[in-house]
N, C-alpha and C positions, 0 to 999 in steps of 0.2 A: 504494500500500500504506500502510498506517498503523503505528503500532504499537501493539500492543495485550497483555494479561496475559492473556488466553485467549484460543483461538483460534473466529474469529467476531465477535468485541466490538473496539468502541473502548476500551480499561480505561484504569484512571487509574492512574498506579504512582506511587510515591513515587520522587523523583530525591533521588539523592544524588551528588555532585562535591564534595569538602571541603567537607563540610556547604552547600552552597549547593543552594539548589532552582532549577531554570527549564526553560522550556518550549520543547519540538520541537513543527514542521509534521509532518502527516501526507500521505505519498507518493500514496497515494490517495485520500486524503479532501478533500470541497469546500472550495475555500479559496477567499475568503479567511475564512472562518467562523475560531468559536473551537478551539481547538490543542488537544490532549489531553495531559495531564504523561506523560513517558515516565520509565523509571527506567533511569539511566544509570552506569556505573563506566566510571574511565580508569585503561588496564593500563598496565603499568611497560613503560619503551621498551625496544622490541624489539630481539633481538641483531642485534649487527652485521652485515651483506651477507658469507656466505659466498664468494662468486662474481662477477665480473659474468657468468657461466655460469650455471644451475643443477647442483651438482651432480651426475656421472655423465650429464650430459647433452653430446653434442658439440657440437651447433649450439642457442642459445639458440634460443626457437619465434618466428616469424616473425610478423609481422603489418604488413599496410600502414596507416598511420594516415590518411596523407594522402587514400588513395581511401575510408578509412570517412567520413572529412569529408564527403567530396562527395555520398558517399551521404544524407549527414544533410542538407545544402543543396537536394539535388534532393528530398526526401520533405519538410521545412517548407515549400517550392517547392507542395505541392500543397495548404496549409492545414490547420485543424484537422479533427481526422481520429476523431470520434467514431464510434462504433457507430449504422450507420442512415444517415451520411450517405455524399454521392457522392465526397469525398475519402479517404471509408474503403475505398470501392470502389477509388477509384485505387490507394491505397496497396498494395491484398491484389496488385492487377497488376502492381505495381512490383516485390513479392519476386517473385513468380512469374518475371516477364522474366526476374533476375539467377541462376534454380534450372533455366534448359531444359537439356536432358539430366542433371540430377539426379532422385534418385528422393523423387516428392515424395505426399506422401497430407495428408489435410486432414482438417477434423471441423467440419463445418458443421451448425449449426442456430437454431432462432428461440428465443430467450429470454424469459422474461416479464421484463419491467421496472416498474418503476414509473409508466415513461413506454410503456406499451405491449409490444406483440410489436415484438424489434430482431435483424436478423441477426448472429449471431456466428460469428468462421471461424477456429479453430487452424489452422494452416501448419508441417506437418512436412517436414522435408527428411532423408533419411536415409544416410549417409554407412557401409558394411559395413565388417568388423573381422574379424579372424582368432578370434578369442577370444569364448566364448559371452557375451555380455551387451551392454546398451545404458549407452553417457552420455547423458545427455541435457541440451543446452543452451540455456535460453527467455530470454526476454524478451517484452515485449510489444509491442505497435505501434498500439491505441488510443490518443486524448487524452480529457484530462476532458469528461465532457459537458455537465455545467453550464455550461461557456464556450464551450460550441459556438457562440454567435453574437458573441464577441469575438474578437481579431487572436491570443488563444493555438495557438500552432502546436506548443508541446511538444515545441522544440528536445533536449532534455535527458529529459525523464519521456515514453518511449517513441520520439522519434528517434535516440536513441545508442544503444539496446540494439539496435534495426531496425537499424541500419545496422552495428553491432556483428558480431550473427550472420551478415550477407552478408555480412561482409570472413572470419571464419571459413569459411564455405563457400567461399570462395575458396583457403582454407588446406588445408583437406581435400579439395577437389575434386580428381582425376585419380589419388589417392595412395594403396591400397591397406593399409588399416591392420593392422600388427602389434601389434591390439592389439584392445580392446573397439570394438561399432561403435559410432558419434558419431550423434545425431539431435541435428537444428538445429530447435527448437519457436518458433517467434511465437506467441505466447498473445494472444487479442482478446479484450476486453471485463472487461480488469483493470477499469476507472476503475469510480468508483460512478455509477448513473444519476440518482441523487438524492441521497442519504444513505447512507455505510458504514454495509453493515448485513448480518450473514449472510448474505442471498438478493438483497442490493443491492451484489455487488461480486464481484470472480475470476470472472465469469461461465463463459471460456472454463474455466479451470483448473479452477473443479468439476467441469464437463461429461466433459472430456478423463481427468479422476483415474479420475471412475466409471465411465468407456466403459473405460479402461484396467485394473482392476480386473478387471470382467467378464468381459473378451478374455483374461484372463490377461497381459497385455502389462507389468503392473507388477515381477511375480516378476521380470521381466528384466532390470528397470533398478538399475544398480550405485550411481549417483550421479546427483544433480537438480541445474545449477549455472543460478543462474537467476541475473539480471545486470539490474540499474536503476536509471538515473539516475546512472550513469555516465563522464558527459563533462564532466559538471563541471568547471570549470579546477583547484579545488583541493579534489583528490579527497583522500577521507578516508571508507574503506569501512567501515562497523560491524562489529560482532563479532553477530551474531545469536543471539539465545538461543532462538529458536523454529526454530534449523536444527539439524542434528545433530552435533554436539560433534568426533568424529574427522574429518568430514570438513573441517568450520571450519580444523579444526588445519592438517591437508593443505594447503588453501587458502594458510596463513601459512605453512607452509613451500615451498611453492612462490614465493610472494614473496619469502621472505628469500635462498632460492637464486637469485634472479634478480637483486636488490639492491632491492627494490621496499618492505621493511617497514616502511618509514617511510610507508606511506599505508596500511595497514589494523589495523585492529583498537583501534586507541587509543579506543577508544569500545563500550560495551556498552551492548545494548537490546534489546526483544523485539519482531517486526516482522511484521506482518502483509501477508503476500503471496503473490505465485502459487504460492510452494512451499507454500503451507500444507496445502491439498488434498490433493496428494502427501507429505507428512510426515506428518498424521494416518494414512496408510492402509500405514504403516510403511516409506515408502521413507528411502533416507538424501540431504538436502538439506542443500544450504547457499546462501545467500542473499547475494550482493554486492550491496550496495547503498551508496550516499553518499547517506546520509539528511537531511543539511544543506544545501540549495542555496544560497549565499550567507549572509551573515552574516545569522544570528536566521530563517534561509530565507527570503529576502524574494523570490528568484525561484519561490520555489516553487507549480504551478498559480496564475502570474498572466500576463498577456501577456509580463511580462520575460522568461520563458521562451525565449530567442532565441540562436542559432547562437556571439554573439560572444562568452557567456558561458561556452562550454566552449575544451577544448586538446586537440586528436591527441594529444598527451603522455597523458592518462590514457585515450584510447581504448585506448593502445597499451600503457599497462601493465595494463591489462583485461583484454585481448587476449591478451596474452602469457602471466600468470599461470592464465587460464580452461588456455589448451594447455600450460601446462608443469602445469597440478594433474592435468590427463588423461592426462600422460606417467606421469604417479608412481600414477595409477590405474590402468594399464596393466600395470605392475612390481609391484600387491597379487599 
């Protein structure tokens, strides 16, 4: 994803941080090319950890960090994992394996690219709810394609969020929700195939908006919590200005009830990514993402991209904060 001042465009925004100007990587965009200035504010530190509970919650929400790890080892394990190639092929089998007897539907089809007709394949996993309406939780599981013939394995921009959402379905499976139901979305074919460009990036997510749309399937969905690049060892989530306002909040408050608000929101910025699709077409989204991979993003879309660069610690407060914002969406 990049950021951007409308949605569609790479835009140039003016940065302001005590009057200092400088410049952010873009999440989707070919790097290591040149950066786009994003416009950034840093909010006043957040109130102090109500809880190491969340709030009116009895059991903080659960999450294994350790087995999301391994799932991130065994899926870099199969290499870069572009659209079109045979490791993307593995990868789509890999969630599949971790979803038998889950109730699982897909959205396959062939995309025009720049580089040709390339197969693209959303992977929904659906998780029923007592309560009429859907969550819906994505990520994606593509890597960059411009580096498809380098050692980039996209540890971090697409293996933490893949392995993110199997360790949640491991959460939700067997369990009978009182409450709205959970759809687990893998979205393919985030990355750009050449150039960020309106009809050069979100491949799957446009696809899935407008199938969704049509089917009437969006009227349903309460909340879009989409989650990237997230395993960063020092995670520091943005405040999204391109997601929608009450849900962000929720988001932070579901952190601070957990003791977690020292890693979100110290940073504002507008962000271009799979929720976008879905937010144009008036659902309500909000966007986790750790838009800085490393200092000045220097891991960012380059082979540094590698497993030893993240920490289970911010899987798991990922993790945690995604299922305790769904407990507090449950209680709207």
């Amino acid at each position: 994803m990049t950021p951007a001042k409308t949605f569609w465009t790479r835009g140039t925004l003016t940065c302001a941080v005590l009057l200092l100007t400088f410049t952010l990587g873009a999440c989707a965009q070919q790097k290591p090319e040149s950066k786009p200035e994003v416009s950034l504010t840093v909010a006043p530190e957040a109130a102090a950890p109500a809880a190491s509970a969340a709030a009116g919650s009895a059991v903080p929400p659960a999450f294994n960090a350790a087995r999301a790890m391994q799932y991130i080892r065994e899926i870099i394990a199969l290499g870069p994992r572009p659209i079109g190639s045979a490791a993307h092929k593995k990868v789509e089998n890999y969630i599949l394996s971790h979803l038998k007897g889950d109730t699982v539907e897909d959205d396959a089809f062939i995309a025009d690219t720049p580089e040709g007709k390339l197969p693209v394949r959303n992977i929904i996993a659906k998780f029923p709810g007592t309560r009429d309406g859907v969550i819906v939780i994505a990520g994606h599981y593509d890597t960059n394609y411009p580096l498809r013939n380098t050692a980039y394995v996209g540890a971090n921009d697409g293996g933490s969020t893949t392995a993110l959402l199997l360790e949640l379905a491991n959460q939700l499976r067997g369990k009978k929700r009182d409450g709205y139901s959970v759809w687990l979305l893998w979205t393919d074919g985030e990355e750009a195939v050449k150039d960020w460009t309106a009809t050069d990036s979100l491949y799957g997510a446009r696809h899935l908006a407008d199938k969704w749309q049509q089917d009437g399937t969006l009227k349903k969905i309460k909340a879009f919590l989409l989650t990237d690049m997230i395993g960063d060892a020092d995670l520091n989530i943005e405040r999204d200005q391109n997601s929608t306002a009450w849900l962000e909040d929720l988001v932070l408050q579901a952190a601070t009830g957990l003791g977690y608000q020292s890693h979100f929101f110290s940073r504002t910025m507008a962000v271009s990514d799979d929720h976008l699709p879905f937010a144009h077409l008036g659902v309500p989204c909000a966007d986790l993402i750790d838009f800085e991979y490393g200092y000045g993003d220097v891991f960012h879309h380059t082979p540094q991209d590698t497993i030893d660069k993240l920490s289970p610690r911010s899987l798991e407060i990922t993790g945690r904060v995604i299922l305790e914002t769904v407990r507090l969406l449950d209680q709207r």
